[in-house]
C-alpha positions as CSV (number, residue, x, y, z in Angstrom):
1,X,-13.8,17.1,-6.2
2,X,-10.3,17.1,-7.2
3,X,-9.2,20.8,-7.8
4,X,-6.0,21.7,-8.1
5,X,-4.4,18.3,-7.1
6,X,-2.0,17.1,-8.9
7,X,-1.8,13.6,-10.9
8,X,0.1,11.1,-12.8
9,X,-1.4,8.3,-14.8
10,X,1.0,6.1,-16.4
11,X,-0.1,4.6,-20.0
12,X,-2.2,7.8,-20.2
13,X,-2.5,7.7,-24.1
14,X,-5.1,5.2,-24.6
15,X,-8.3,3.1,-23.7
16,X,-8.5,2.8,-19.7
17,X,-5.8,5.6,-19.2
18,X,-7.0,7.8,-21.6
19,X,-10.5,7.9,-19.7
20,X,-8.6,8.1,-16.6
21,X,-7.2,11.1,-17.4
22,X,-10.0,12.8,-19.0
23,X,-12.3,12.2,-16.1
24,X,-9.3,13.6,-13.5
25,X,-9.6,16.5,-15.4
26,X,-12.7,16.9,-15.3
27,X,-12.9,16.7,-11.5
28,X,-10.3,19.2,-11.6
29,X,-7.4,17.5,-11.1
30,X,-3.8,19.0,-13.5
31,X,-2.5,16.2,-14.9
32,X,1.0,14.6,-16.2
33,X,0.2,11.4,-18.4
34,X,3.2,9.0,-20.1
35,X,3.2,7.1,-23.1
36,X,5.5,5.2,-24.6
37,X,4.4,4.6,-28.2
38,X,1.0,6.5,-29.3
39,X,2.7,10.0,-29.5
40,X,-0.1,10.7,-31.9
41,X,-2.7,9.2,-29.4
42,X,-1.0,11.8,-27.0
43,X,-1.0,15.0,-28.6
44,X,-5.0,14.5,-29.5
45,X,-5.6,14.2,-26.1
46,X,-4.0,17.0,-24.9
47,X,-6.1,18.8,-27.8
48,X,-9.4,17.3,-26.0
49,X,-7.9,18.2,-22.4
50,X,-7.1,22.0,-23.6
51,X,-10.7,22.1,-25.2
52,X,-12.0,21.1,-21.7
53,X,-10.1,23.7,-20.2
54,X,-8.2,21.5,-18.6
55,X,-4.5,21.3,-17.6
56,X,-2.2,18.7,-18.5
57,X,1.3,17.4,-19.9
58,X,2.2,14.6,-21.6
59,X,5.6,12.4,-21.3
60,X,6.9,10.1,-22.8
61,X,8.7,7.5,-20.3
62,X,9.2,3.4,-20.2
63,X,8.0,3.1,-16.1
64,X,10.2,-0.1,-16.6
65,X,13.4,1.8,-16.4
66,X,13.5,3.4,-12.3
67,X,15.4,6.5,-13.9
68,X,12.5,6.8,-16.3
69,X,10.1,7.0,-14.1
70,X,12.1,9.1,-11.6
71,X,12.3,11.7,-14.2
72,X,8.5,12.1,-14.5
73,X,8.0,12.8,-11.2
74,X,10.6,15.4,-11.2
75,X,8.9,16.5,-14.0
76,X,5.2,16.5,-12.3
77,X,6.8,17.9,-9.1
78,X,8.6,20.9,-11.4
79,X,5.4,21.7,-13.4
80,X,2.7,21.7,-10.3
81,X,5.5,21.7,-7.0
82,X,3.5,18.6,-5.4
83,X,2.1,15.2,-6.5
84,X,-1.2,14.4,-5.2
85,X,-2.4,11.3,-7.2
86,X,-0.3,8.5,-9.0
87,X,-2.4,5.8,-11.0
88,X,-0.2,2.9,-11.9
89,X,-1.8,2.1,-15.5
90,X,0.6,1.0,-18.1
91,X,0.4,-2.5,-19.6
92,X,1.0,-4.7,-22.1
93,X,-0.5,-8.8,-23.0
94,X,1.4,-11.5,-24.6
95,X,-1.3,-13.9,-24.2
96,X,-0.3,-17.5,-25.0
97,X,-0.5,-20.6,-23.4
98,X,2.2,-21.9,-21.0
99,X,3.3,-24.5,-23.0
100,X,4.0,-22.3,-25.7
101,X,5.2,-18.6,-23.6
102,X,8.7,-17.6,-24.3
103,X,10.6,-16.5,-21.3
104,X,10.9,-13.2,-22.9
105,X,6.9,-12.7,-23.0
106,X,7.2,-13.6,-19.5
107,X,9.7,-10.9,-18.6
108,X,8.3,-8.4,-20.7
109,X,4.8,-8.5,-19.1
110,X,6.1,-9.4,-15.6
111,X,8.6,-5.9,-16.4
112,X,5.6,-3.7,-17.6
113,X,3.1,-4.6,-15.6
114,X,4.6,-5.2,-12.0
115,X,8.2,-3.6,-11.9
116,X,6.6,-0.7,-13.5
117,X,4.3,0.0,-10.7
118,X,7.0,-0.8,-8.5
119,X,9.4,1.9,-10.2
120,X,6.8,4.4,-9.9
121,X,5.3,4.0,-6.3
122,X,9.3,3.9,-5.5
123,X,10.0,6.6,-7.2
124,X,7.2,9.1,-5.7
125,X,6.9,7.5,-2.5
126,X,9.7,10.0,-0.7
127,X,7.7,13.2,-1.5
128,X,4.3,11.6,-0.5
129,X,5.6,10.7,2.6
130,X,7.2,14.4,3.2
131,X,4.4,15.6,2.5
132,X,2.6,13.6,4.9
133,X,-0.1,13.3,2.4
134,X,-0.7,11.0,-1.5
135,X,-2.5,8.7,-3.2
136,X,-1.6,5.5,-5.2
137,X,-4.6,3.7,-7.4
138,X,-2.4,0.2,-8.7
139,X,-4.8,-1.0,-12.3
140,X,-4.8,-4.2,-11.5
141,X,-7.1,-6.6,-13.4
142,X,-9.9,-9.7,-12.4
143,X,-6.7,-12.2,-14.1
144,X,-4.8,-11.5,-11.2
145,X,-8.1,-12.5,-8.6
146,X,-9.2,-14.9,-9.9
147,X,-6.6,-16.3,-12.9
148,X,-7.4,-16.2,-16.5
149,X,-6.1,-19.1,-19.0
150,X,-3.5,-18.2,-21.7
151,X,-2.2,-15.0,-19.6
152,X,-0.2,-17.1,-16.8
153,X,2.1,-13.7,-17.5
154,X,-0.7,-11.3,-16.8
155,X,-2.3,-12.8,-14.2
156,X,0.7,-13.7,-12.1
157,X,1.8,-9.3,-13.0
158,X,-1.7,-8.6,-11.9
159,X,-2.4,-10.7,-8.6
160,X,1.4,-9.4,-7.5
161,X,0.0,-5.3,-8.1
162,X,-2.5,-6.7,-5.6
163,X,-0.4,-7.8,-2.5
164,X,1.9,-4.6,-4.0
165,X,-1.1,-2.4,-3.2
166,X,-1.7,-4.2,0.5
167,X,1.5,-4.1,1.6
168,X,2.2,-0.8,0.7
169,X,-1.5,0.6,1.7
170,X,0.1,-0.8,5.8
171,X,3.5,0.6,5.5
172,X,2.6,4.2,4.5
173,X,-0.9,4.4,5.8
174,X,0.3,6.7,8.7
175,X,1.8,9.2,6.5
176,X,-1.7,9.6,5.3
177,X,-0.8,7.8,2.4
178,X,-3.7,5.8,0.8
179,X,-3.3,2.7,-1.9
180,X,-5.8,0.9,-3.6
181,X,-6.3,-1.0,-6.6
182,X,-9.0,-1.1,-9.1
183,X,-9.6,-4.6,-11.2
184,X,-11.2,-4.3,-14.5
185,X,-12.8,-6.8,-16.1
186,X,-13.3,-7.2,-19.2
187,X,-13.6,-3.0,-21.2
188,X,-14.1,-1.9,-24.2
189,X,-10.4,-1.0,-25.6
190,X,-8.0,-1.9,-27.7
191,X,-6.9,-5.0,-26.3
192,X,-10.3,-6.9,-25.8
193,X,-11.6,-5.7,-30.0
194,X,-10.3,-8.8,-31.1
195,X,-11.4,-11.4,-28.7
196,X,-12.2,-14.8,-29.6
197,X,-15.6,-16.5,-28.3
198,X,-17.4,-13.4,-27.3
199,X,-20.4,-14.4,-26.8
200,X,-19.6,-17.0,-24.9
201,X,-17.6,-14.5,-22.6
202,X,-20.6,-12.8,-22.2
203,X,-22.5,-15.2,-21.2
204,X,-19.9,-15.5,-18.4
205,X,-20.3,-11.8,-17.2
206,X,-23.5,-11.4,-15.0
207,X,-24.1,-8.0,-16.5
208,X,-24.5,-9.3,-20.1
209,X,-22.1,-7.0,-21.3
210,X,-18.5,-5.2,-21.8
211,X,-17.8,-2.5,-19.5
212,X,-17.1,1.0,-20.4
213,X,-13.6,2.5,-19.9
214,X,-15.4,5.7,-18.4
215,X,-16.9,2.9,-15.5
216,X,-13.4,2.1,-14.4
217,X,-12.1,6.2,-14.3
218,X,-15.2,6.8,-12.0
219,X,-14.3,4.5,-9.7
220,X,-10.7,5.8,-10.0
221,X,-11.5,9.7,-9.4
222,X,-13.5,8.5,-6.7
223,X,-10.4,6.2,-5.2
224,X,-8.6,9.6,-5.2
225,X,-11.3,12.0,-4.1
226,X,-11.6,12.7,0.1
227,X,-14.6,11.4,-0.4
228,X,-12.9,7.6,-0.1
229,X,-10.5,9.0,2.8
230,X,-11.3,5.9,4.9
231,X,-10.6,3.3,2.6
232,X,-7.1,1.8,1.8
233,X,-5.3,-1.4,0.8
234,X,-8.7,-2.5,-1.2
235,X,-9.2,-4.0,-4.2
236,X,-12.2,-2.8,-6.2
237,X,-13.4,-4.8,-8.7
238,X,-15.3,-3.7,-12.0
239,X,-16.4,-6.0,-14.1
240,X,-19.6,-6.8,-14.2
241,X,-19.8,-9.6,-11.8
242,X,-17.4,-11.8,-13.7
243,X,-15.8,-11.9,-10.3
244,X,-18.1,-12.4,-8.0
């Protein structure tokens, strides 16, 4: 489905990105992943991927600084000499309530999680559009569609990925140039093993349950399959019906 294209997924180390990457590869797809912190969650990935047969590089890069993310894809475009797919994943919380938030938890997630994205679609937009050809799959999140209290931070990072990924799906669209963005709900990962009231969550989420990390890379390998060509500038949501 994907052979020989090539991909980025920022925050590629761990829970969402992690099967993100794993299920590119399995599609066929040669991947370049960042991380930032979890060198060790890196390198055992790239263990799984070489057991799989699969081919892939890890970096590590802060997507917050342009020149950062610049350099990995120079670094994609020097290892595979074209960039197919880029999924904007990296993130970080600093949940708290308003009252409360620290305008440095506010810049930090607002930095991460939206001027991130915006550093790497920037920086990778140029070849994609000489190429006349590319993909861009923005992780966005159900905060950012429908608000979630205590992550005023979050939320507001995650609704502005979403008019990110509109207004960039119309501008580049005739380049053959295709953005989306997928919006988890709540998945099983690091961030959500600690949450408070969960069964009262649950009882929120139609589906009666937490969602897998593989549900959300299917939907992303199929975002950057042909087999989505028509469909840009979308937000897809999986969570269960918490959304709906």
């Amino acid at each position: 489905m994907l052979k020989n294209r090539a991909a980025i997924v920022t925050g590629g180390s761990r829970g969402i990105g992690r099967a993100i990457v794993l299920d590119l590869v399995r599609n066929g797809a040669k991947v370049v992943f960042t991380y930032l912190k979890s060198a060790e969650a890196a390198a055992i990935l790239l263990d799984e991927i070489k057991e799989m047969k699969g081919e892939a590089e890890a970096v590590k890069s802060d997507s917050r600084e342009y020149a950062q993310a610049k350099g990995v894809i120079d670094e994609t475009l020097k290892k595979f000499g074209h960039l197919d797919i880029l999924v904007n994943n990296a993130g970080i919380i600093k949940d708290k309530a308003l009252m409360f938030m620290e305008p440095s938890e506010w810049r930090d997630v607002i930095e991460t999680n939206l001027t991130g994205y915006f550093n790497m679609a920037k920086a990778c937009i140029v070849t994609m559009m000489k190429q006349k050809s590319g993909n861009i799959i923005n992780i966005s999140s159900v905060a950012g569609v429908v608000g979630t209290p205590r992550q005023v931070n979050y939320a507001s990072a995650k609704a502005g990925i979403v008019g990110l990924t509109k207004s960039l799906a119309k501008e580049v669209a005739s380049y053959n140039i295709r953005v989306n963005a997928v919006a988890p709900g709540y998945i099983e990962t690091d961030m959500t093993k600690d949450l408070k009231n969960k069964e009262a969550l649950l009882k929120l989420i139609p589906s009666g349950r937490l969602g897998r990390p593989d549900e959300v890379a299917k939907v992303v390998s199929f975002l950057a399959s042909d087999k989505s060509g028509y469909i840009t500038g979308q937000v897809i949501k999986v969570d269960g019906g918490l959304a709906i």
